[in-house]
Every structure is written in structure tokens, then in C-alpha cells.
N, CA and C atoms of all chains as a GROMACS GRO file, in nm:
protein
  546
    1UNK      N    1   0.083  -0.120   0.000
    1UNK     CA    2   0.000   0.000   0.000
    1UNK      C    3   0.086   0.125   0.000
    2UNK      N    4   0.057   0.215  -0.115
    2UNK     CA    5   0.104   0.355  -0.067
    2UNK      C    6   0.080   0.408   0.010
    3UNK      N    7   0.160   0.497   0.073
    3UNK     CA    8   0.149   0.644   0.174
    3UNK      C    9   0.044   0.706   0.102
    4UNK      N   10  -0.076   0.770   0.154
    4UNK     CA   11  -0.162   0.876   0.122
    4UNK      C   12  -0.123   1.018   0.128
    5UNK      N   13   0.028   1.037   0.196
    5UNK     CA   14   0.049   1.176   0.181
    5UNK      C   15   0.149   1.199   0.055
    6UNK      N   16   0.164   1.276   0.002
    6UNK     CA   17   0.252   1.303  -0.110
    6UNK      C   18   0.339   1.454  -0.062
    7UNK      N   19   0.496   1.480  -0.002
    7UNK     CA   20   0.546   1.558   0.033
    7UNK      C   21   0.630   1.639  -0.040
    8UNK      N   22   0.594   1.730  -0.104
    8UNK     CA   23   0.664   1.844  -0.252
    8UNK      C   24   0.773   1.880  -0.160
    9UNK      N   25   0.896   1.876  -0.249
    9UNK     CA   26   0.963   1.927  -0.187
    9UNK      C   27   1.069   2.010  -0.309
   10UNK      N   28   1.240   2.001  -0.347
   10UNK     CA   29   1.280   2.063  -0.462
   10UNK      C   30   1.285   2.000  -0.565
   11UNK      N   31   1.258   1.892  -0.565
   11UNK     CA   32   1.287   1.799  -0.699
   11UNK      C   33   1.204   1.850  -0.831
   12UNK      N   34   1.214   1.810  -0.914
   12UNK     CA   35   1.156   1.854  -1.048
   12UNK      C   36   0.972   1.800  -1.034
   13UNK      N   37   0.904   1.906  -1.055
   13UNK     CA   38   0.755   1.896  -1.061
   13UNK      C   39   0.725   1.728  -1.091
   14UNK      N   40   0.755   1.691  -1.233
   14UNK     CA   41   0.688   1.562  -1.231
   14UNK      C   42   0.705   1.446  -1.158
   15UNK      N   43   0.868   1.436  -1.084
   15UNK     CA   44   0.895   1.372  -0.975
   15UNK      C   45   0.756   1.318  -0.882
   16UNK      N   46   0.683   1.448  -0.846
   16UNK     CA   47   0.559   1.443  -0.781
   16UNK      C   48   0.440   1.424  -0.874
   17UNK      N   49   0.409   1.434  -0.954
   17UNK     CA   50   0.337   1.404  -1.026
   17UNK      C   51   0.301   1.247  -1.015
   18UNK      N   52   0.419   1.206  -1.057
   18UNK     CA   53   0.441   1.065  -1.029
   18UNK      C   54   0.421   0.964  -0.935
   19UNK      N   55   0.461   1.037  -0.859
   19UNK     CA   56   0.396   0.987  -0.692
   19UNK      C   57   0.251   0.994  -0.643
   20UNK      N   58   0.202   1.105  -0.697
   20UNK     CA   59   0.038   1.143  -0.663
   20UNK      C   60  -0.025   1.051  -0.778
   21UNK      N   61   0.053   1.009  -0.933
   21UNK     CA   62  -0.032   0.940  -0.968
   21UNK      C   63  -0.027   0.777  -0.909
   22UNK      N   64   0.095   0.700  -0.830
   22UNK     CA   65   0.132   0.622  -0.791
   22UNK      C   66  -0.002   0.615  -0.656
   23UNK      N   67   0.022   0.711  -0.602
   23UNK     CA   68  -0.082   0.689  -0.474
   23UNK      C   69  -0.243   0.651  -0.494
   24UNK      N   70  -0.240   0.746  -0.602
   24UNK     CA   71  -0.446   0.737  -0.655
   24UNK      C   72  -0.433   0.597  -0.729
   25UNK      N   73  -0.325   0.495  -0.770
   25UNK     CA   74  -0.374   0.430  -0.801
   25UNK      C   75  -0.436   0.287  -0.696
   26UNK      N   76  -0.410   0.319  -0.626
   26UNK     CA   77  -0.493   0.212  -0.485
   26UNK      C   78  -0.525   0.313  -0.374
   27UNK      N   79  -0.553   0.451  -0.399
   27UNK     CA   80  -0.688   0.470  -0.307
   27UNK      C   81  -0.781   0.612  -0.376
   28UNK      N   82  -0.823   0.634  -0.322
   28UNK     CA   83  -0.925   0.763  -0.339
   28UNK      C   84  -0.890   0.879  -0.350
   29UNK      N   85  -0.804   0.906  -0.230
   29UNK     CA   86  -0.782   1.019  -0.216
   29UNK      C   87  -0.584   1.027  -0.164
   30UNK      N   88  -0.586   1.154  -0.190
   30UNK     CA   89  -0.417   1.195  -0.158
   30UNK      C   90  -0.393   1.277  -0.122
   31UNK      N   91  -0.337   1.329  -0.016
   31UNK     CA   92  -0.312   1.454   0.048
   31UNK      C   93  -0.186   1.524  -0.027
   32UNK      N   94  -0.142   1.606  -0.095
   32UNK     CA   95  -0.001   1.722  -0.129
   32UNK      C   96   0.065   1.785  -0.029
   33UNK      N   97   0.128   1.773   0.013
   33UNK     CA   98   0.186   1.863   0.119
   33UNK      C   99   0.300   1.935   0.075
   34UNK      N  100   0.313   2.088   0.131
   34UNK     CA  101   0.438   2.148   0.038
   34UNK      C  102   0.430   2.246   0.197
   35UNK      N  103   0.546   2.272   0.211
   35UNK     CA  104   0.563   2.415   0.316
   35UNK      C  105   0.653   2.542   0.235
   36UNK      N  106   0.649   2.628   0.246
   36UNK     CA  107   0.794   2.746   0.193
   36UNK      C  108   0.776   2.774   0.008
   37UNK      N  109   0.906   2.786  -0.057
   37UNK     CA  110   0.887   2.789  -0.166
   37UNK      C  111   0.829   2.670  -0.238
   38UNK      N  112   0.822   2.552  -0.183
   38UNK     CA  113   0.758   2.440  -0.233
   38UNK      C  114   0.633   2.450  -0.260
   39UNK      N  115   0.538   2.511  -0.205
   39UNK     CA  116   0.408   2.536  -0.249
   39UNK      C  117   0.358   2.563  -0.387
   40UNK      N  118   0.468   2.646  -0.466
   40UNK     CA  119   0.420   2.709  -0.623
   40UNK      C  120   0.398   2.546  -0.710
   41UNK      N  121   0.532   2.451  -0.646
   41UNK     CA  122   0.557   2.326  -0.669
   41UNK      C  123   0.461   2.248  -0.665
   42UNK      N  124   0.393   2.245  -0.548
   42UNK     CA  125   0.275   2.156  -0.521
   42UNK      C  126   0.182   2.178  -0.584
   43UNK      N  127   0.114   2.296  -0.608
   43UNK     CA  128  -0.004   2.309  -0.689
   43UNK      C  129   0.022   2.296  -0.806
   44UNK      N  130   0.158   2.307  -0.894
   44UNK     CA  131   0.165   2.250  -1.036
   44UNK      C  132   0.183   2.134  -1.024
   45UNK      N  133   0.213   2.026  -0.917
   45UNK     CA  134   0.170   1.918  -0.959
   45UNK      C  135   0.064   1.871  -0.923
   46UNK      N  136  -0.005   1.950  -0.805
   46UNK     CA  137  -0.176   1.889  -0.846
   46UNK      C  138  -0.215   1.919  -0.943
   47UNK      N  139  -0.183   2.046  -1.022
   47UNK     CA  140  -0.255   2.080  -1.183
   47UNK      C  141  -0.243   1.988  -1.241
   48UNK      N  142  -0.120   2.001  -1.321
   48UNK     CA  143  -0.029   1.896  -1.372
   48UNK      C  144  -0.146   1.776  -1.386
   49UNK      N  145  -0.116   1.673  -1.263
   49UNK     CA  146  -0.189   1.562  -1.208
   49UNK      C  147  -0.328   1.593  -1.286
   50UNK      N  148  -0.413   1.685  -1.249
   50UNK     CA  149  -0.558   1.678  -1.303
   50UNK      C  150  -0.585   1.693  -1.449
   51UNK      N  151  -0.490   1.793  -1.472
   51UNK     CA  152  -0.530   1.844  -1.628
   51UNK      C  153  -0.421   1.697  -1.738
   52UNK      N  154  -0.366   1.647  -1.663
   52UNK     CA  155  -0.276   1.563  -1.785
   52UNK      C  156  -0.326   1.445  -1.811
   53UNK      N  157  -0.329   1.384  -1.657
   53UNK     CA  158  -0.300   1.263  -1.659
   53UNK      C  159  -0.461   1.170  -1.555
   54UNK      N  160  -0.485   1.254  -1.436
   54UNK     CA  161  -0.617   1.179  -1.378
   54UNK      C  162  -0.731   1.318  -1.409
   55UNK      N  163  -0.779   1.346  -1.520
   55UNK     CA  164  -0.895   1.406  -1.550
   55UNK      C  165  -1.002   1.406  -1.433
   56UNK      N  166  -1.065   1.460  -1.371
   56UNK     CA  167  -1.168   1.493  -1.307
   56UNK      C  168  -1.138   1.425  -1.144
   57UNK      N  169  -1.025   1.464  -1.119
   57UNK     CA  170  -1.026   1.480  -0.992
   57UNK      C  171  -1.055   1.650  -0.941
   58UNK      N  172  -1.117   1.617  -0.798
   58UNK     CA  173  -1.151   1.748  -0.696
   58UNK      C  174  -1.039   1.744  -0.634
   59UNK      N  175  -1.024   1.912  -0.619
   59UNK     CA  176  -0.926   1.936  -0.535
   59UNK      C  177  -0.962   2.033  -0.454
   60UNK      N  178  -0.915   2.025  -0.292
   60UNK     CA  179  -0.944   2.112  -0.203
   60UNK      C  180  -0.840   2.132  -0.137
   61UNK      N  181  -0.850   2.272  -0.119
   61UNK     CA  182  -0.696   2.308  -0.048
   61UNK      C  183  -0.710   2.426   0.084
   62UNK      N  184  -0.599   2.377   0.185
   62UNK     CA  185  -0.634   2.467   0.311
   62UNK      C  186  -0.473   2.516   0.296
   63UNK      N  187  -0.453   2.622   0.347
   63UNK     CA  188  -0.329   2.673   0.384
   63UNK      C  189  -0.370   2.691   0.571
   64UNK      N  190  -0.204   2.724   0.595
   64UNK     CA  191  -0.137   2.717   0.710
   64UNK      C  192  -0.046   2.802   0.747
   65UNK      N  193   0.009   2.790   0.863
   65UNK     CA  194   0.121   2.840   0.901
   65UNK      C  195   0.203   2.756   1.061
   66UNK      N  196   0.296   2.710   0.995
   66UNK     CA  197   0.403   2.638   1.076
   66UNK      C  198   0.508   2.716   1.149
   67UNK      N  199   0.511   2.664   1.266
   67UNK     CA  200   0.647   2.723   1.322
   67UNK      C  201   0.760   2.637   1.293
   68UNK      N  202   0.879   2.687   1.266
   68UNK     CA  203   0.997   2.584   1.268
   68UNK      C  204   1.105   2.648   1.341
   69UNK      N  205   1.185   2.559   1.388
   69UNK     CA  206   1.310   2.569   1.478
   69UNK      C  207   1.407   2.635   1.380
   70UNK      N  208   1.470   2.736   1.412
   70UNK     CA  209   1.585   2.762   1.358
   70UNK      C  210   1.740   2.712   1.432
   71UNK      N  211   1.824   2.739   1.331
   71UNK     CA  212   1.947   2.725   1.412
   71UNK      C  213   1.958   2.830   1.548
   72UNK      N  214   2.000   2.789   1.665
   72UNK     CA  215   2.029   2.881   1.754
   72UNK      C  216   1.911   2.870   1.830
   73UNK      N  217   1.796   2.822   1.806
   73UNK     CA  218   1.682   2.806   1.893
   73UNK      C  219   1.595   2.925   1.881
   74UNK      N  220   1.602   2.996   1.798
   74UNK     CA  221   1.512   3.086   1.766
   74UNK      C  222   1.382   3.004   1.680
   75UNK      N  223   1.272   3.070   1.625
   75UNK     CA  224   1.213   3.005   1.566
   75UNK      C  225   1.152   3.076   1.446
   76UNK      N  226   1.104   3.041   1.330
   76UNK     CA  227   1.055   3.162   1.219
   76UNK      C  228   0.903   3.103   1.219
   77UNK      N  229   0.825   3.132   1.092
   77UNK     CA  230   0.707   3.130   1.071
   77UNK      C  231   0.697   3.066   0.947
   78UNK      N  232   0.668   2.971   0.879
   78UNK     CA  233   0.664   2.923   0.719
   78UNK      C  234   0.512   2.869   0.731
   79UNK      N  235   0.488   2.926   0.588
   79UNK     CA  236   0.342   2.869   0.544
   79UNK      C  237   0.343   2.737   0.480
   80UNK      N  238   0.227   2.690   0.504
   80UNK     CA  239   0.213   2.520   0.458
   80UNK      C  240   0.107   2.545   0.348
   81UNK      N  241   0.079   2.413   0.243
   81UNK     CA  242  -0.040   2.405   0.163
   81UNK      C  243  -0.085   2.278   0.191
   82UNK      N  244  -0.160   2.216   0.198
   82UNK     CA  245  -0.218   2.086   0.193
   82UNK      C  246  -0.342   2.066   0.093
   83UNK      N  247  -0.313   1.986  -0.028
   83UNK     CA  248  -0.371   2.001  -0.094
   83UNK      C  249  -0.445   1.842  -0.157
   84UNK      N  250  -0.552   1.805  -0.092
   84UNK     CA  251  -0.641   1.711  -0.075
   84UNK      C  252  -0.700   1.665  -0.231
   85UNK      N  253  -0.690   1.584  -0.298
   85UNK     CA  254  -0.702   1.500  -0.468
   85UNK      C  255  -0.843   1.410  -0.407
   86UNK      N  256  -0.938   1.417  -0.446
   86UNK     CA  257  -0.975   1.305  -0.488
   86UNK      C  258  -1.092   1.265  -0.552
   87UNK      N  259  -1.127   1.117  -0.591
   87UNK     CA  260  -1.185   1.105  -0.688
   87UNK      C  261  -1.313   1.149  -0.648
   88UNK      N  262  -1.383   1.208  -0.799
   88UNK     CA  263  -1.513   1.243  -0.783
   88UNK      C  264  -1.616   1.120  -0.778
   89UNK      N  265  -1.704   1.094  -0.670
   89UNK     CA  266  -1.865   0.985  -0.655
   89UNK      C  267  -1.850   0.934  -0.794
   90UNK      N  268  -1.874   1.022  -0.875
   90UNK     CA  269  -1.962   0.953  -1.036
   90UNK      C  270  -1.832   0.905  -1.119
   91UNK      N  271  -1.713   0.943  -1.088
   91UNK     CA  272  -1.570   0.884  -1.176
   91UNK      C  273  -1.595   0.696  -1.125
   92UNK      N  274  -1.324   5.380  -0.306
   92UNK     CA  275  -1.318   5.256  -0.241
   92UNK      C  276  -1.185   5.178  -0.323
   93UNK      N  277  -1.126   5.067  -0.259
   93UNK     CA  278  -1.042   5.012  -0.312
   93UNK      C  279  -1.100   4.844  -0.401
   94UNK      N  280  -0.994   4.813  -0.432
   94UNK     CA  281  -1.050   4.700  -0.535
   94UNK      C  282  -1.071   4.601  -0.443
   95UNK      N  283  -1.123   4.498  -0.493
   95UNK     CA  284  -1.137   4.386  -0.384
   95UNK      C  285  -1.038   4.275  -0.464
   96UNK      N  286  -0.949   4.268  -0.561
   96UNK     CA  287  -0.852   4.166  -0.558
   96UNK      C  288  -0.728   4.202  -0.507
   97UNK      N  289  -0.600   4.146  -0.420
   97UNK     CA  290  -0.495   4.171  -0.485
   97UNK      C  291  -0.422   4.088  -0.557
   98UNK      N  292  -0.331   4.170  -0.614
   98UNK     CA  293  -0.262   4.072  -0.739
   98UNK      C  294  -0.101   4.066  -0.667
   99UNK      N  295  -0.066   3.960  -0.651
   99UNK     CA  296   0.046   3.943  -0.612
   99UNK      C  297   0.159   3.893  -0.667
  100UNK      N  298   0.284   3.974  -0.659
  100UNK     CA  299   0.385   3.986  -0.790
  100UNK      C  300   0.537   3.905  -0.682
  101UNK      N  301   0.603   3.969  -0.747
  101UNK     CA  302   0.763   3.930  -0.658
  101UNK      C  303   0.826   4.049  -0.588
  102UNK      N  304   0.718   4.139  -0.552
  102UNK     CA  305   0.750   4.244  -0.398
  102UNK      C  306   0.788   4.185  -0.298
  103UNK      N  307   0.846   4.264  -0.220
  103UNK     CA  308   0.846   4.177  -0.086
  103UNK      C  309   0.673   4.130  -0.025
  104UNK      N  310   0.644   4.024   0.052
  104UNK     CA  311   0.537   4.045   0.124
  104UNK      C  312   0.475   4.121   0.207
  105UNK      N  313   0.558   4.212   0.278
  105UNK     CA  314   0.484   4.292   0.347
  105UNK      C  315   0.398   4.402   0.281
  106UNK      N  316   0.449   4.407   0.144
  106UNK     CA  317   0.369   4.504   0.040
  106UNK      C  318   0.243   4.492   0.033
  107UNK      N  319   0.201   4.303  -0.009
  107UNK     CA  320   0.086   4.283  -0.020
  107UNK      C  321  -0.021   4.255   0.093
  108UNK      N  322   0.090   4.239   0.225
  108UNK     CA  323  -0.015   4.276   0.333
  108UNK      C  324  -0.057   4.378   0.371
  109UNK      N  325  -0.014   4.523   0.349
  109UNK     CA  326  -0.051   4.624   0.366
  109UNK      C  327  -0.155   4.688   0.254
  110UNK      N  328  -0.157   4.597   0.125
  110UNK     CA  329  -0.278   4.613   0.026
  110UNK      C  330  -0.359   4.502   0.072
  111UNK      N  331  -0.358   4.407   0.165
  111UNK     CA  332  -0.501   4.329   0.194
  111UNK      C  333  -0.528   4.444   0.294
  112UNK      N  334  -0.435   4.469   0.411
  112UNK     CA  335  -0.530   4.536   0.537
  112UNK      C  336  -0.588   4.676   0.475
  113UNK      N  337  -0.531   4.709   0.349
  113UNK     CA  338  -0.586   4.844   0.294
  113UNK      C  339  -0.754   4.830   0.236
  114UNK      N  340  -0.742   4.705   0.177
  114UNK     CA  341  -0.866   4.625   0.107
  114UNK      C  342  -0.975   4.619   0.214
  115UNK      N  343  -0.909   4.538   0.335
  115UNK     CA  344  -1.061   4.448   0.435
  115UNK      C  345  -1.087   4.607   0.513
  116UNK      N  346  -1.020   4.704   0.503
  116UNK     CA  347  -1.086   4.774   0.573
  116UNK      C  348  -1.224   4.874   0.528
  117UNK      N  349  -1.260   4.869   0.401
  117UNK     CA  350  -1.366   4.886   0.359
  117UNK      C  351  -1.434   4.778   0.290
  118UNK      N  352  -1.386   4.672   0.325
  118UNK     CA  353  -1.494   4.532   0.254
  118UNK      C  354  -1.459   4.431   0.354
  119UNK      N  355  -1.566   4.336   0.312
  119UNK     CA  356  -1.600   4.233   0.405
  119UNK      C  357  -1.502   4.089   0.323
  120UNK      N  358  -1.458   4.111   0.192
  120UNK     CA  359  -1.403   3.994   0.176
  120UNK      C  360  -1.258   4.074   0.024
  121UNK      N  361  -1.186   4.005   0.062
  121UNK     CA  362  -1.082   4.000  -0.030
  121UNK      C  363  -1.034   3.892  -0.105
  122UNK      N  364  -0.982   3.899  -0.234
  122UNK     CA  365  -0.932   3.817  -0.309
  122UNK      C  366  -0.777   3.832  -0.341
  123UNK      N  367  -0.717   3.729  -0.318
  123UNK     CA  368  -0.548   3.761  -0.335
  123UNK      C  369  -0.508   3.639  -0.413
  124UNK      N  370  -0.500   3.708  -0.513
  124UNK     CA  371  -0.437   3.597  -0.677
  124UNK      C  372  -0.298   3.629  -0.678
  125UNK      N  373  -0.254   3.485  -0.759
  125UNK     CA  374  -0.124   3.496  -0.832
  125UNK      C  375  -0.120   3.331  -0.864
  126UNK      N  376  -0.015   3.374  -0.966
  126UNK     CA  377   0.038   3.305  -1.064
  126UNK      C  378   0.202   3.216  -1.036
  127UNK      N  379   0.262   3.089  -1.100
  127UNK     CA  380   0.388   3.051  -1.055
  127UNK      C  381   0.454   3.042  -0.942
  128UNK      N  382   0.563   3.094  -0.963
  128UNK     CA  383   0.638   3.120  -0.858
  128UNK      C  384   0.595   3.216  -0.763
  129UNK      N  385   0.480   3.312  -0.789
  129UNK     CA  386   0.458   3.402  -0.689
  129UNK      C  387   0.329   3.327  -0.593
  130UNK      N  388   0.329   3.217  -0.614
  130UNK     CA  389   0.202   3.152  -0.540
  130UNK      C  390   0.232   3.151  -0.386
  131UNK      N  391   0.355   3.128  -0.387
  131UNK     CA  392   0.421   3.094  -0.273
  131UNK      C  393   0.411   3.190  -0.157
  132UNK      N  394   0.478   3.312  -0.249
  132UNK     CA  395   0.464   3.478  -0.157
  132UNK      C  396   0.288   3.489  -0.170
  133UNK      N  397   0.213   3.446  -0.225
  133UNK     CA  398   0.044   3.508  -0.143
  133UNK      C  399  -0.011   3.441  -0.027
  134UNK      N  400   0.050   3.301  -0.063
  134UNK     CA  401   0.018   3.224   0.094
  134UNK      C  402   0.133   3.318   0.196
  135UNK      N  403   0.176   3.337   0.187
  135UNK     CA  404   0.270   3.405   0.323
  135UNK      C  405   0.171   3.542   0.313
  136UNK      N  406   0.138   3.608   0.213
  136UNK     CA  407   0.098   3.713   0.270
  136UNK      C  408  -0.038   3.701   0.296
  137UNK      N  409  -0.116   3.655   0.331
  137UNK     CA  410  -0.242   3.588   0.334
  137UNK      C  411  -0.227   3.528   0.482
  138UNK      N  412  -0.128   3.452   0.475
  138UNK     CA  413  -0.170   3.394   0.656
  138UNK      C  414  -0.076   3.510   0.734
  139UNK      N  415   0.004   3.583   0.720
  139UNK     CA  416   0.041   3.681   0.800
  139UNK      C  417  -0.051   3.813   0.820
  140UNK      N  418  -0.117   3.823   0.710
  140UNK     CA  419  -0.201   3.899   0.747
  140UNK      C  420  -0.317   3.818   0.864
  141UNK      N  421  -0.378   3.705   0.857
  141UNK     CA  422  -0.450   3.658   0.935
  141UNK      C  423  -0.398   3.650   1.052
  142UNK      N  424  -0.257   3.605   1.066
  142UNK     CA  425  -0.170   3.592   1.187
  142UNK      C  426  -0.184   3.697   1.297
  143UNK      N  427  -0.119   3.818   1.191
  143UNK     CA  428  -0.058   3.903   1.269
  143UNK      C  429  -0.162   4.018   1.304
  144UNK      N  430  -0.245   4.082   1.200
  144UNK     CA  431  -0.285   4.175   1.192
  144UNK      C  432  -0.433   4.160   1.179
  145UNK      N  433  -0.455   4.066   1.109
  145UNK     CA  434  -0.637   4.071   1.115
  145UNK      C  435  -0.636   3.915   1.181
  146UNK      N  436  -0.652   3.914   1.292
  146UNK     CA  437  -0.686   3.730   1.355
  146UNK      C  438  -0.825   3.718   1.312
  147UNK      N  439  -0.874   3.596   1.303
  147UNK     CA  440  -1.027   3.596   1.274
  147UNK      C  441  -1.083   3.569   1.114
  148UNK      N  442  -0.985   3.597   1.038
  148UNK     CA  443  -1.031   3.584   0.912
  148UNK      C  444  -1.009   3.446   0.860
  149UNK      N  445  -1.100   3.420   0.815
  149UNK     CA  446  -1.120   3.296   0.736
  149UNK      C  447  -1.101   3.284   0.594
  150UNK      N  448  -1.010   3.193   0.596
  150UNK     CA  449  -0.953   3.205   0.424
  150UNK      C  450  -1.066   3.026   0.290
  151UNK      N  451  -1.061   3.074   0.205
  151UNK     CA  452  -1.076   2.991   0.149
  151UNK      C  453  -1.019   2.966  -0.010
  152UNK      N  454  -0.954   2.864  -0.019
  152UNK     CA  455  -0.869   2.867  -0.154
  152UNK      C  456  -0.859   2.753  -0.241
  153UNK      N  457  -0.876   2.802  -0.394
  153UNK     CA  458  -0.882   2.757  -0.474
  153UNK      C  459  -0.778   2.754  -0.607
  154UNK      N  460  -0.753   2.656  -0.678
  154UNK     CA  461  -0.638   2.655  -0.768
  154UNK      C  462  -0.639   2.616  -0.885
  155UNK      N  463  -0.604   2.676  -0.995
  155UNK     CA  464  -0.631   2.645  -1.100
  155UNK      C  465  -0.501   2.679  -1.214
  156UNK      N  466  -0.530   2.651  -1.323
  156UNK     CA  467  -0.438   2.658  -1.470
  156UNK      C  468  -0.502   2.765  -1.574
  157UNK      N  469  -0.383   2.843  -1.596
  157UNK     CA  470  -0.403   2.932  -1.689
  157UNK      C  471  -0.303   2.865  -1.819
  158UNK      N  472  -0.340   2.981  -1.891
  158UNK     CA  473  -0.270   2.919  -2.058
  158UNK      C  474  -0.223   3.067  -2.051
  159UNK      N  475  -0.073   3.089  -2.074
  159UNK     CA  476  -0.041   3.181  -2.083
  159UNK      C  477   0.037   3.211  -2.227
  160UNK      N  478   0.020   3.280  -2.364
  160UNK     CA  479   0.090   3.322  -2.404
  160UNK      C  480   0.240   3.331  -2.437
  161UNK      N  481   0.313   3.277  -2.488
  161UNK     CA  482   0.445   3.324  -2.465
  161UNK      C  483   0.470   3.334  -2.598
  162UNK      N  484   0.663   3.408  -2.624
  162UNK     CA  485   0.715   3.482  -2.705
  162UNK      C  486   0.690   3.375  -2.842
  163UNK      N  487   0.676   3.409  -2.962
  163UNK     CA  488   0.664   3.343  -3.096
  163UNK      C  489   0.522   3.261  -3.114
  164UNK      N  490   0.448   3.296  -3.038
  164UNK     CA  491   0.304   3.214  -3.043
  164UNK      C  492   0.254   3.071  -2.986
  165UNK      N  493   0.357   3.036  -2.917
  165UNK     CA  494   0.345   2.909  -2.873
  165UNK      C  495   0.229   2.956  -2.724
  166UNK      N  496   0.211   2.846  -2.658
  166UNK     CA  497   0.191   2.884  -2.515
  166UNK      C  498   0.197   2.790  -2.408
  167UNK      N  499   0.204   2.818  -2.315
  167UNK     CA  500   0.247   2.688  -2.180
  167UNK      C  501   0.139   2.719  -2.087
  168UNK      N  502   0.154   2.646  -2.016
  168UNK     CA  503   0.060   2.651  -1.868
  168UNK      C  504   0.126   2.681  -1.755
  169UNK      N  505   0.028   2.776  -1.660
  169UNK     CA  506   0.100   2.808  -1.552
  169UNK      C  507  -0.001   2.790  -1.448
  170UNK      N  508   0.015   2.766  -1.300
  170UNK     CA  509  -0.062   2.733  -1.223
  170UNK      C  510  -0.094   2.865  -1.156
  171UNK      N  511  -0.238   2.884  -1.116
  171UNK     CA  512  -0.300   3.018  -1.027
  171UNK      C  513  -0.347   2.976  -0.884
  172UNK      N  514  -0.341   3.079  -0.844
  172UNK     CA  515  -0.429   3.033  -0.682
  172UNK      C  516  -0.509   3.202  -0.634
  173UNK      N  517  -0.657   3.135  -0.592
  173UNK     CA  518  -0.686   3.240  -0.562
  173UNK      C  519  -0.727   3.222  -0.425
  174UNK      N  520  -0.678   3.312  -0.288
  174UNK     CA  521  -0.763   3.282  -0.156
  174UNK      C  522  -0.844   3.373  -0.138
  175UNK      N  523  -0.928   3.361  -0.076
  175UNK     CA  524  -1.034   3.483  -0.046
  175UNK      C  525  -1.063   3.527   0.091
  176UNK      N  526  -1.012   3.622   0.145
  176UNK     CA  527  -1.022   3.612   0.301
  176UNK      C  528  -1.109   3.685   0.317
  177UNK      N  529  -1.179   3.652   0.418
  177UNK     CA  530  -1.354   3.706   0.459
  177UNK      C  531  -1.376   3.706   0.607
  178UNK      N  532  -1.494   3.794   0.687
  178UNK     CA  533  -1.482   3.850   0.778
  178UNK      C  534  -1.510   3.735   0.825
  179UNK      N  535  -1.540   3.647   0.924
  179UNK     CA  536  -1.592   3.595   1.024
  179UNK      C  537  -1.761   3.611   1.031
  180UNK      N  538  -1.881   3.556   1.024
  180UNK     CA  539  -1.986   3.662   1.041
  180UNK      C  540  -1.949   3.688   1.241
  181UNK      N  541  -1.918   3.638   1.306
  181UNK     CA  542  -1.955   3.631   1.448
  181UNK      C  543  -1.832   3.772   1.446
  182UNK      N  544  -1.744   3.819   1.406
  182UNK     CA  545  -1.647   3.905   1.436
  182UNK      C  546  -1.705   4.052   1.394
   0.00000   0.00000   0.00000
């Protein structure tokens, strides 16, 4: 069984593509996850994903905001996307 | 009155948070688009504005593909996102 989450990170867009289509193929649904500059990433490969290759999937998306540890123990602020695939009832 | 989208470019972010808090303060809901690589900078300026300066607002976001034009007539695809931050009714 695949992981249901799919985690964008710098690799080349279809990298993920690949993976989100790997995951939908044994379940329903797939979560995207991207934090920072990865986000522009993530939503071109949920595009990507819908418009190429799995036609008529829904997509719903929440944004966020994460704290992370910096060096030195300080901490900053980075935004998250989570971006939820899945198949439509009538597909 | 001011517009109710903003359009978000490769400014710094604090630019476009000071055009949302310029926006919600005569409307009840805002729209903050962009395109590519700038997808990234509207989620930051979108939850910092919720963060920091307007708590309470409720975002909701959606993502999509444009066909953009490019040099010699060809054209490619680029990914959009639009969030819409809106008052709370209870606030």
C-alpha cells in the first residue's frame, strides 16, 4: 500500500506528479503537502496531475502556518499548503 | 473605495499585506491571486495577514491553470491560486 500523503519538496515537478499518480492508483484520495517555496511546486503538480494525466479529480486546499526551529533556537514562521485530490462519486 | 482583488507579484510580502489590510478595511471579503512562482509569496501574505494583523479571518482557496501566451506564439501553462479572506460573520 502507498502512503496517502505526497510531500513536494525541490525535486523537479513531475517527480511528484508521479507519486500522486502512484498513490491514486490504490486509493481515493491523496493529500499534497508542500511548506515554503515548495508550495508554487505543489499546486503545479496537483494541476499537472488533473489536467494531464487523472482528469476529473476534486481538489481542495487549506493553507497554514508552521512554526519551525531555527538554528540557535530561535524560531521563524513558514506557510504550509495541503492540498487534498480526490476522486469524484460519479468517476 | 479600493478594489477587492490583490494581485500578487515578486515584492516583498509585506507590500501585499498592507494592500489586503488596505482592502478588508472597507470590505467584508478580499481576493489575493497569483500566478507561478509568486504563489508561494500570497500564501505568506495571506496567513500573515491573518496571523498578525487581522486574527479571525477565514480564508478559502482555490487553484487552477491558466494558458499563458508566450514569445513566438506558442503557449504553456502556468498554475494560479486564488484565496479569499472574509470576515468571520460572528467578528
Amino acid at each position: 500500500m502507498n502512503e496517502n500523503i505526497v510531500y513536494v519538496g525541490s525535486k523537479p515537478v513531475m517527480t511528484y506528479v508521479m507519486a500522486i499518480i502512484s498513490a491514486m492508483n490504490d486509493q481515493d484520495e491523496v493529500v499534497v503537502k508542500a511548506r515554503g517555496r515548495a508550495i508554487s511546486t505543489a499546486v503545479d503538480a496537483a494541476e499537472v496531475t488533473r489536467n494531464r494525466y487523472l482528469t476529473g479529480l476534486e481538489s481542495t486546499v487549506t493553507i497554514g502556518t508552521e512554526e519551525m526551529e531555527a538554528e540557535g533556537g530561535s524560531t521563524r514562521n513558514v506557510s504550509t499548503i495541503a492540498i487534498t485530490l480526490s476522486k469524484s462519486p460519479e468517476a
